[in-house]
C-alpha positions as CSV (number, residue, x, y, z in Angstrom):
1,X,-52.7,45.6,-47.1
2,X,-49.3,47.1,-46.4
3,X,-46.4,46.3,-48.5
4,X,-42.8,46.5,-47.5
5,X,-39.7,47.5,-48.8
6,X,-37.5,45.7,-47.3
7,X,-33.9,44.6,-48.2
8,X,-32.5,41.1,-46.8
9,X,-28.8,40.8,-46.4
10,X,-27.6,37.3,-46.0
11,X,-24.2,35.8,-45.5
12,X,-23.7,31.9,-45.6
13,X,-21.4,29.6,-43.8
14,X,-19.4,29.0,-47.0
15,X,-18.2,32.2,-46.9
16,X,-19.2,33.1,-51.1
17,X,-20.0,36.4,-50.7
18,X,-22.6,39.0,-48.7
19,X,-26.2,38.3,-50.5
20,X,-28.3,41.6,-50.6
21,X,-31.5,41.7,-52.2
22,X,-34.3,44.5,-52.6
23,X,-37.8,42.7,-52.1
24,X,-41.2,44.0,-51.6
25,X,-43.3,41.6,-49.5
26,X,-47.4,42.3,-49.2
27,X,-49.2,40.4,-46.8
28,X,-52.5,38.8,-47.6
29,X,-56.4,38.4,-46.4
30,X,-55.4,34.6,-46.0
31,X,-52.0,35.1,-43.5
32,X,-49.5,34.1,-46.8
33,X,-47.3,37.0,-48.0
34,X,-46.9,38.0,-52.0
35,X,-43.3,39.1,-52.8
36,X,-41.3,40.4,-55.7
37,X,-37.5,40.4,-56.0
38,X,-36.5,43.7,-57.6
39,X,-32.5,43.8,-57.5
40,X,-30.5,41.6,-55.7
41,X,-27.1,41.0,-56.2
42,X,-23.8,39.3,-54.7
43,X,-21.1,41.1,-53.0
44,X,-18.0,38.4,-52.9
45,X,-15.6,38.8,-49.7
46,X,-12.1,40.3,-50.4
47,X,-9.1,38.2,-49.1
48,X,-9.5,40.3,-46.2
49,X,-13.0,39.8,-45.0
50,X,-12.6,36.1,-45.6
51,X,-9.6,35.8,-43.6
52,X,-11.4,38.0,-41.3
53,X,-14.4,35.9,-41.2
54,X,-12.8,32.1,-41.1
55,X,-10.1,33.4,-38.2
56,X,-12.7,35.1,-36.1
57,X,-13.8,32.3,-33.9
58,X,-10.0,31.9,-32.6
59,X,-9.9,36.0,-31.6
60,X,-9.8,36.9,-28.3
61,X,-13.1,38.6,-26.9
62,X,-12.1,42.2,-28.0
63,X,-11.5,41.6,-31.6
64,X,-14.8,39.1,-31.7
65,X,-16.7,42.7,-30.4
66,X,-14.5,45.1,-32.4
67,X,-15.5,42.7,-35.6
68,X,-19.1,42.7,-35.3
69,X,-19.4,46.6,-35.3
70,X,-17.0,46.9,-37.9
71,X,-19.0,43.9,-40.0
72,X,-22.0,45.8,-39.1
73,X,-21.1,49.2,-41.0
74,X,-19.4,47.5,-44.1
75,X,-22.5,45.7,-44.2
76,X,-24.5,49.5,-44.0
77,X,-21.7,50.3,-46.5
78,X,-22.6,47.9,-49.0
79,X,-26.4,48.5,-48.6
80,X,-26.0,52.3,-49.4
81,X,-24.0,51.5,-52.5
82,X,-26.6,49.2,-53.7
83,X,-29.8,51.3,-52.8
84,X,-27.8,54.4,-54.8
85,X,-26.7,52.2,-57.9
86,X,-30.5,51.1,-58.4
87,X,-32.2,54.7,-57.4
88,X,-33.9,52.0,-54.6
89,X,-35.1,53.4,-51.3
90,X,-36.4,50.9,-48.4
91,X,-38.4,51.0,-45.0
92,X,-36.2,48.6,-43.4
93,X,-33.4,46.3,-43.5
94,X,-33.5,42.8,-42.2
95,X,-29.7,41.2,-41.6
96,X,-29.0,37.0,-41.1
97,X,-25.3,38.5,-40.1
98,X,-22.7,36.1,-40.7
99,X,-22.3,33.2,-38.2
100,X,-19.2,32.9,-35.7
101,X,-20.3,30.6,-32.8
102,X,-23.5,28.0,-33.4
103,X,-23.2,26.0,-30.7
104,X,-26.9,24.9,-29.2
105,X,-25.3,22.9,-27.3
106,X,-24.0,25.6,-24.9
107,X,-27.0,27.6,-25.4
108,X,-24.8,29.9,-27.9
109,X,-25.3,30.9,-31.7
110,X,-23.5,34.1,-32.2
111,X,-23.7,36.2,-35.9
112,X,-21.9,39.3,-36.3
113,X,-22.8,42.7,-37.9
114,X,-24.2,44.6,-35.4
115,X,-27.6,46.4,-35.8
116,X,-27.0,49.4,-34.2
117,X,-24.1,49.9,-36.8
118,X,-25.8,48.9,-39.8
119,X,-28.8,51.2,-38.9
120,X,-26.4,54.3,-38.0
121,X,-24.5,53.8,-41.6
122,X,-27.7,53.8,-43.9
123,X,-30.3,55.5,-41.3
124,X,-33.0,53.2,-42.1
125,X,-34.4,50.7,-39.3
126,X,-32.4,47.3,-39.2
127,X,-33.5,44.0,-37.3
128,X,-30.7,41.3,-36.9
129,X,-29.5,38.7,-34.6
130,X,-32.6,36.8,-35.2
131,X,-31.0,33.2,-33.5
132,X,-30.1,34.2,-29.9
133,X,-33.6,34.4,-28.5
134,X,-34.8,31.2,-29.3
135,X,-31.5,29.9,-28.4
136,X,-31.5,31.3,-24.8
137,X,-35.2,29.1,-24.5
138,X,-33.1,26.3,-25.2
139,X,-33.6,26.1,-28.8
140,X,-31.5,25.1,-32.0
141,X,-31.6,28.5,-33.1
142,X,-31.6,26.9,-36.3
143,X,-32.8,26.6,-39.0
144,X,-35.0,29.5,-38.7
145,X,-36.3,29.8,-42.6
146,X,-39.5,27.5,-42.5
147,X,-41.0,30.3,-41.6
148,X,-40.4,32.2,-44.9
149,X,-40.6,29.1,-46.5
150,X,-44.5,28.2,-45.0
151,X,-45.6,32.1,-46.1
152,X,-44.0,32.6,-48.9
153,X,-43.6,29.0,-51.0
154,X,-46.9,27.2,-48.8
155,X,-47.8,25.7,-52.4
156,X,-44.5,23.2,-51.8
157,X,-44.9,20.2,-49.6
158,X,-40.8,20.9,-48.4
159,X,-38.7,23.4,-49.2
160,X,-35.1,22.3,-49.6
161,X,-32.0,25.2,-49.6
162,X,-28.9,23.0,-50.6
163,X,-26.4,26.3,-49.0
164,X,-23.1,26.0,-46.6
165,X,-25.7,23.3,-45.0
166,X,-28.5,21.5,-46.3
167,X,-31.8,22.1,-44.5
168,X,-35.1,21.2,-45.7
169,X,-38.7,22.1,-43.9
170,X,-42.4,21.0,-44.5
171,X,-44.4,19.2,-42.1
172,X,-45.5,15.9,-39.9
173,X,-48.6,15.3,-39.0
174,X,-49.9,19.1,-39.6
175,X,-46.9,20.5,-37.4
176,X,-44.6,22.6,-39.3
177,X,-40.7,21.1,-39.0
178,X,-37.0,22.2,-40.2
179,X,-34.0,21.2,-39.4
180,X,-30.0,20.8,-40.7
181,X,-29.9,17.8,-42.9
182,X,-26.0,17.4,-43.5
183,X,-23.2,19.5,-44.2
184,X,-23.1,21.1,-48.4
185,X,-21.7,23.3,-50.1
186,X,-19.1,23.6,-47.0
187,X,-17.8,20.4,-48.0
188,X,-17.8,20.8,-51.7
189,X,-16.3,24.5,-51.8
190,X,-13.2,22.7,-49.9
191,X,-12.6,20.3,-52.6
192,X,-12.9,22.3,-55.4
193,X,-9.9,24.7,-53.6
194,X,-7.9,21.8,-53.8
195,X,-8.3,22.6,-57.3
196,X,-7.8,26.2,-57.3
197,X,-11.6,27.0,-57.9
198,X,-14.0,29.0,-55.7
199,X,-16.9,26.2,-56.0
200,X,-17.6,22.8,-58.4
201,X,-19.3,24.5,-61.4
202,X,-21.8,22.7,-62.5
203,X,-20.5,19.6,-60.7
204,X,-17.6,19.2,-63.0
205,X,-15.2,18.1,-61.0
206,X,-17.3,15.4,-59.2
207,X,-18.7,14.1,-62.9
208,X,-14.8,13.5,-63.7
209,X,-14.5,10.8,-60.1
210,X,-16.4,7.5,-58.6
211,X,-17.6,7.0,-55.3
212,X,-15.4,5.4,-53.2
213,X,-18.1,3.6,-50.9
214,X,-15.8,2.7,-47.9
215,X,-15.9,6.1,-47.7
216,X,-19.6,6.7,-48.1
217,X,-20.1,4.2,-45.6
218,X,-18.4,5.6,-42.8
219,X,-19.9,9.2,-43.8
220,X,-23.3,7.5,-43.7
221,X,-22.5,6.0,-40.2
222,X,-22.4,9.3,-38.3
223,X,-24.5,9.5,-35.5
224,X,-26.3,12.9,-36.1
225,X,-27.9,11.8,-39.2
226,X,-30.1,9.2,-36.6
227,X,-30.9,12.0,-34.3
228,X,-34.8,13.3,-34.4
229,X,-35.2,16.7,-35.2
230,X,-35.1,19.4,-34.4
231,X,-31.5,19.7,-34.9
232,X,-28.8,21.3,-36.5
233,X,-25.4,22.3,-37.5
234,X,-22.0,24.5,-37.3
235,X,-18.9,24.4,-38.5
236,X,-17.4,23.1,-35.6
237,X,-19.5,20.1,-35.9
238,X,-17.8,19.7,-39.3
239,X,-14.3,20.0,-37.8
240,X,-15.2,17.4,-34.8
241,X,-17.3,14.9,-36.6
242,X,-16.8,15.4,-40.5
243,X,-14.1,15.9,-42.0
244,X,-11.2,14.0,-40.5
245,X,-12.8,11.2,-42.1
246,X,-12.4,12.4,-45.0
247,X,-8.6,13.4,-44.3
248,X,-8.2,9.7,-43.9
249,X,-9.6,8.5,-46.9
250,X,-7.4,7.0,-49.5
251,X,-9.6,8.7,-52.0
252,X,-8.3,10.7,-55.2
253,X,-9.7,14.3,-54.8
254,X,-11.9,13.5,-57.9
255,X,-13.5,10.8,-56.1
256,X,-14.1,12.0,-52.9
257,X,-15.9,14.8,-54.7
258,X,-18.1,12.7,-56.0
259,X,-18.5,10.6,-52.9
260,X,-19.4,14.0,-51.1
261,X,-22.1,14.6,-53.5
262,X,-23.8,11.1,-53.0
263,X,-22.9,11.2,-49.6
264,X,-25.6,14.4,-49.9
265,X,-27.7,13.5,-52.2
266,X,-28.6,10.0,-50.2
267,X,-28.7,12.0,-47.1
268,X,-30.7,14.6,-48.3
269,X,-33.3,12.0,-50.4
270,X,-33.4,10.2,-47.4
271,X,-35.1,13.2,-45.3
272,X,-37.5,14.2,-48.3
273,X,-38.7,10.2,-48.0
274,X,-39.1,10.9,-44.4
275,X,-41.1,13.9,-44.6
276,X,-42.9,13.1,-47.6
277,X,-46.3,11.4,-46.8
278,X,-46.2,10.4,-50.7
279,X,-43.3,11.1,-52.1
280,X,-44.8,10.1,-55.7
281,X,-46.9,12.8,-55.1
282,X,-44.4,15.4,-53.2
283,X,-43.1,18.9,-55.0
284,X,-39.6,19.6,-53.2
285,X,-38.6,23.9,-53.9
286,X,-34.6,23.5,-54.1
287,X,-32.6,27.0,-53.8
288,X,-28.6,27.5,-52.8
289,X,-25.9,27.3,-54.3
290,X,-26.2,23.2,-54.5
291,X,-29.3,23.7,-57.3
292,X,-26.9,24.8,-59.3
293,X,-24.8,21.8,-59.3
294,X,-26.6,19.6,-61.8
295,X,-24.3,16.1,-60.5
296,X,-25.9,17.0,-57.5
297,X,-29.4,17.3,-58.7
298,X,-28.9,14.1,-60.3
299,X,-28.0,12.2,-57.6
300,X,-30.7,13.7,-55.4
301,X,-33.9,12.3,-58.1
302,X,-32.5,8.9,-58.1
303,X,-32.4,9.3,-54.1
304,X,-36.0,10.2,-54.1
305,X,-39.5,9.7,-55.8
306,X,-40.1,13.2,-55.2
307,X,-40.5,15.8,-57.3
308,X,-37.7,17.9,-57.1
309,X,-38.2,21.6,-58.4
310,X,-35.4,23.7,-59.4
311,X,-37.1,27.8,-59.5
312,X,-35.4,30.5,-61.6
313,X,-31.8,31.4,-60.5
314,X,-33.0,35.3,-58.4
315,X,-34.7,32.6,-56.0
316,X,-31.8,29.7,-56.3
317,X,-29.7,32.6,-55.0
318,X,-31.9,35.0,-52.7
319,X,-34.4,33.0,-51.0
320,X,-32.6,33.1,-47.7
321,X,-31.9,37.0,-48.3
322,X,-35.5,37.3,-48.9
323,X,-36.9,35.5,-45.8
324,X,-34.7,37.4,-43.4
325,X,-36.5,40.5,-45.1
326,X,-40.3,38.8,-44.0
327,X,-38.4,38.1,-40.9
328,X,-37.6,41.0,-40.0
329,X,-41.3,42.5,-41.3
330,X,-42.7,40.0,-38.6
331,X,-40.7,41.3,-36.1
332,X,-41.6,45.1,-36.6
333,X,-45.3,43.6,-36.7
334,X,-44.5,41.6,-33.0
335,X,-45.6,38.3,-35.1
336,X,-44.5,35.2,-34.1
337,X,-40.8,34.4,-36.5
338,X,-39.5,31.4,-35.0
339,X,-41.9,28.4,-34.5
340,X,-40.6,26.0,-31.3
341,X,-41.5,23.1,-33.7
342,X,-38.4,23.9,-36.1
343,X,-35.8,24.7,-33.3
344,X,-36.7,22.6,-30.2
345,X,-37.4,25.5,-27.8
346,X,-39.3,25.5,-25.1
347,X,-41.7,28.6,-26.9
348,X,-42.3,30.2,-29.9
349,X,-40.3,33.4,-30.7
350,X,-41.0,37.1,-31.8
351,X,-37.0,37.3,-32.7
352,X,-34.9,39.8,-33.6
353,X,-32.5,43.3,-32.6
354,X,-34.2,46.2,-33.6
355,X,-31.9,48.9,-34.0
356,X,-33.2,52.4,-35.6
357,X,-36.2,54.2,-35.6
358,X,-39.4,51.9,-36.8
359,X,-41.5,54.9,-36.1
360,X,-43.1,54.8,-40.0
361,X,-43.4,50.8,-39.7
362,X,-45.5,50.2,-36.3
């Protein structure tokens, strides 16, 4: 048995900062893979980058190109740093990138930071762009961590990351499934500007409103949350379907906080009741930013019978960093990364760039 050093390098919709974490992942006799977090940490964007980041989707072809190399080696940048700071060396480097484009739609889900450039910058073998192959067989492209999530926390009947998004996998009937629940931390991050904060510590700001439930009920009517999976979301979904609605609510910004979060919370304990075969008797793994926000938690158990388990805060914050590190081990082993069953595509998927010199790894 072979274990990896691997570092995963997330970035999230809602724009908090570049997650990098140093993992080692071991695979066992029975097909489930052991891991251990050793550093991780959290790089916040400067005004730049996020200004960058949110205008990028507007930019004309050139800068959208020009960006993703340039993404790509302040990524590699940020990787050396961390790797010298720690006295860490890895065998590879597996990159989520940070999403621009996620329209299934049109067959599109674009992330930036290129491969090639994170790979030149540190010299150690990089695998990124992990969405675009199931995508062009007609795929979601999304959510694409049930498969860390069924190797690495199997002992869970769902695992729930409450992120930009919520998304939740487990299974039906035997068949693995995963999908975008409803917009997060995307939503909640917007509010808590309005107050001149960053995010809604603790879910302070929502414990201070009520829910305003004309609100809630139009939020509840939108059609996507009656869809079948698989599906998923983007942010231009937000700005077409979402959040107008909530531009037009009379609603004090306390209050449609705390509408947001039972808006969530109903949404989310809604999916778990689907998925759940018992839900008295169901263990939910919650991770994101979202388990941190204990109004939320609280409104998710009385929207559930569920057990919902909140893990230690290195996996609250680097689960998704983790699995694109066992992603990207899956791809250097050609093993299937992306089941058809979570995205909708027409096959399964050995996904991923490879950009660097795997020599050492095959």
């Amino acid at each position: 048995m072979r274990t990896y050093k691997v570092v995963g390098v997330m970035s999230g919709t809602s724009m908090d900062g570049l997650d990098i974490a140093h993992c080692e992942l071991t695979e066992q006799e029975n097909g489930k893979w052991e891991y251990k977090i050793n550093v991780a940490k959290t790089v916040a964007y400067n005004d730049l980058w996020r200004l960058r980041l949110s205008k990028l989707r507007n930019q004309n072809a050139l800068n959208v190109h020009k960006t993703d190399r340039y993404f790509g080696e302040y990524i590699g940048e940020l990787i050396n740093e961390f790797l010298s700071e720690n006295n860490l060396d890895a065998d590879l480097i597996g990159s989520h990138g940070h999403t621009i484009f996620h329209q299934p739609e049109n067959n599109i889900s674009f992330q930036i930071g290129s491969a090639s450039a994170i790979s030149a910058v540190t010299d150690i073998p990089t695998v990124a762009n992990f969405r675009m192959m199931d995508v062009v067989k007609y795929g979601e492209g999304a959510p694409i961590s049930g498969t860390g999530d069924r190797l690495l926390f199997g002992e869970f009947d769902m695992c729930l990351n409450l992120g930009g998004f919520a998304n939740i996998s487990g299974s039906v009937d035997g068949e693995a499934v995963a999908y975008d629940v409803c917009p997060c931390n995307i939503l909640l991050n917007r509010i808590a500007r309005e107050f001149g904060q960053e995010y809604d510590e603790d879910g302070k700001i929502a414990e201070q409103g009520g829910i305003d439930y004309d609100l809630l009920s139009d939020l509840n009517s939108i059609e996507y949350y009656d869809l079948p999976y698989p599906k998923s979301l983007g942010r231009e979904w937000i700005n077409e379907h979402f959040w107008f609605r909530v531009r037009q609510s009379d609603a004090g910004k306390e209050d449609r906080m705390k509408t947001l979060v039972d808006h969530i919370a109903q949404q989310v304990g809604n999916n778990i009741e689907k998925l759940a075969q018992d839900s008295a008797t169901s263990r939910v793994y919650v991770t994101g930013g979202g388990a941190y926000n204990k109004v939320l938690i609280d409104h998710l158990r009385t929207h559930t019978d569920a057990e919902i388990v909140v893990p230690e805060p290195v996996v609250i914050e680097y689960k998704e960093a983790l699995i694109f590190g066992l992603l990207a081990v899956l791809r250097v082993q050609n093993k299937t990364n992306i089941l058809s069953s979570y995205t909708g595509a027409e096959m399964d998927s050995v996904a991923g760039e490879l950009a660097g010199d795997f020599s050492g790894l095959v």
